[in-house]
Residue, then its C-alpha position, 0 to 999 in steps of 0.5 A: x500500500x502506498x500513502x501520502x499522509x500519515x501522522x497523530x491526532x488527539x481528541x482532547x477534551x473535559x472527562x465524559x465529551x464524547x471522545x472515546x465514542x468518536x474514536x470508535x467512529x472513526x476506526x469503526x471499531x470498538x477500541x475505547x471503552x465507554x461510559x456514562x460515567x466521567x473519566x471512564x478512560x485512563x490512559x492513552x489508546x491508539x485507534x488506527x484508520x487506514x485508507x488508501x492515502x493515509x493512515x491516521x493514529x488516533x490517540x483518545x486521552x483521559x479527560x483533563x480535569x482538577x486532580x483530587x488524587x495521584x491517580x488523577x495527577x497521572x492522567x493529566x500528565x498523560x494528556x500533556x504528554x500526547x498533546x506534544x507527540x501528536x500532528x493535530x489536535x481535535x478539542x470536543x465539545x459537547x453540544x448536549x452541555x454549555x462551554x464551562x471552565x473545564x473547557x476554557x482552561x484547556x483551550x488555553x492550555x492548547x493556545x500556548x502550544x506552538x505550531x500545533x492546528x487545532x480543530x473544535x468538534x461539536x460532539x453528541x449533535x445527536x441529542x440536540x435539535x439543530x438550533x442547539x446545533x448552531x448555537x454550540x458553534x457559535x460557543x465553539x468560536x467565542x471559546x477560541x477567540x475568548x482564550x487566544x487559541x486559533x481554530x483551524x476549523x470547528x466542525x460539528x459531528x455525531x459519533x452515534x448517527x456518524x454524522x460528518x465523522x468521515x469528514x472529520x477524519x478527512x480534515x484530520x487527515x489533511x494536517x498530516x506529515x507526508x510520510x508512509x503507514x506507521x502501523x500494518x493495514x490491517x491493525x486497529x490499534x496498538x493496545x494489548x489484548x490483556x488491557x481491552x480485556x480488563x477495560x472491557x471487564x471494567x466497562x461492564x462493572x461502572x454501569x450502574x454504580x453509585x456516584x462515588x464508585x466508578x473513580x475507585x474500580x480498577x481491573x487487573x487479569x490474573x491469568x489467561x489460558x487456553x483450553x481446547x477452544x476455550x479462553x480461560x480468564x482470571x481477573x480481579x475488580x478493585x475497590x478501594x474500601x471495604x463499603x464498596x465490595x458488596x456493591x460490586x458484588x451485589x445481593x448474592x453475587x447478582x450484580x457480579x454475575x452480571x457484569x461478568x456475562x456482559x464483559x464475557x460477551x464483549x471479550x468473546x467478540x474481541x477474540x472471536x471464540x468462547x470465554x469463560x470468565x472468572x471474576x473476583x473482587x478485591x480491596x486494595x486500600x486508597x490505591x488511587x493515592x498509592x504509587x506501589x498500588x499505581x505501578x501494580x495496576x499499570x498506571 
């Protein structure tokens, strides 16, 4: 295959703007867990597009946000690290919500960086009516001119209808190096199983939880084997207080079991044949404060 451009782009954005959703999008593949809940990513995942005449690194960051915790801290750093790798930069932001502070302080964040386009995409336009549509527009310029930050375009979209995502990517694609692929055609992503396995693990468990709980679930797989045509999976979900293992668990189990069935059905898709899937759940004290329990769980 022969390419014309190639390069990085991130989608940056406050937690819960639609980021994660949009790079699915535009893979067309599910390669970032989603949720409903904030800061659902934690790390930086790489979904790659491939066409004919370019190929397309997607880098979907955690949200940046005021950090409470280490944890918090390190995402951060995580975003700032791959603003300064990557070729272009799409700030989301979302239609259904008014521009707020989070938004401001990263527009200007993304200002002070030199010589690096920056494109504001309108997500969830879905969920509004079109009015609505033109009038985060209207807020996505007066939040570049408001902040100094230089808009190279402002482009809205639908992640859920794939609305104006192909031109998304084309506008992406336009502010790349000349240069040939970066990763084999046929890769979507650079991410290891083993951690879309504990990601799809805890994509399952954060539906459904209490406001405080989501921020302290963190997955890790104990082991993997295989059996005849079968994947074995051990893994654990961990909490950080005593409180919030029988909310795991649920009554009996039931809420486990059910997490588990979701989760074995998503990781089967990904390795395409059968799971069995055995989860636990474990305490590990304030690991979100904790840099030993930070390097354990691979942050």
């Amino acid at each position: 295959m022969t390419t014309s451009r190639s390069g990085f782009a991130s989608l940056v954005g406050r937690p819960n703007a639609g980021k994660s959703t949009l790079t699915n999008a535009l893979v067309g593949e599910k390669i970032a867990i989603t949720s409903s809940r904030p800061q659902t990513t934690r790390h930086a995942v790489r979904g790659i597009l491939t066409r004919p005449d370019a190929q397309l690194v997607l880098v979907d960051t955690p949200g940046l946000h005021r950090p409470r915790t280490l944890l918090g801290q390190r995402l951060n750093a995580v975003v700032r690290e791959t603003w300064a790798d990557v070729d272009v930069i799409a700030l989301c932001l979302p239609a259904d919500e008014p521009v707020g502070a989070g938004d401001r302080f990263i527009a200007r964040e993304l200002a002070a960086l030199p010589d690096k386009p920056v494109l504001a995409v309108v997500t969830k336009t879905d969920l509004v009516e079109p009015p609505g549509v033109a009038a985060a527009l209207v807020e996505a310029q007066q939040l570049g001119e408001s902040t100094g930050l230089e808009l190279a375009d402002i482009v809205p979209v639908s992640a859920v209808s794939t609305f104006q995502v192909d031109l998304l990517a084309d506008l992406l694609i336009a502010r790349l190096p000349e240069g040939p692929p970066l990763y084999p055609d046929n890769e979507l992503t650079d991410e290891p199983t083993e951690t879309r396995i504990a990601e799809l693990i805890r994509e399952a468990a954060l539906e459904g939880v209490r406001d405080e709980l989501p921020h302290s679930l963190a997955v890790s797989i104990d082991e993997t084997s295989r059996r005849d045509d079968l994947t074995v999976i051990h893994a654990t979900v961990h909490v950080e207080r005593d409180s919030q293992k029988p909310i795991v668990l649920g009554a009996g189990g039931a809420r486990l079991r059910a997490v588990g069935i979701t989760a074995r059905r998503e990781i089967e898709a990904l390795l395409g044949g059968r799971v069995y899937l055995d989860l636990h759940v474990n305490v590990l004290k304030d690991w979100q404060r904790d840099p030993r329990q930070l390097r354990r769980l691979g942050f």
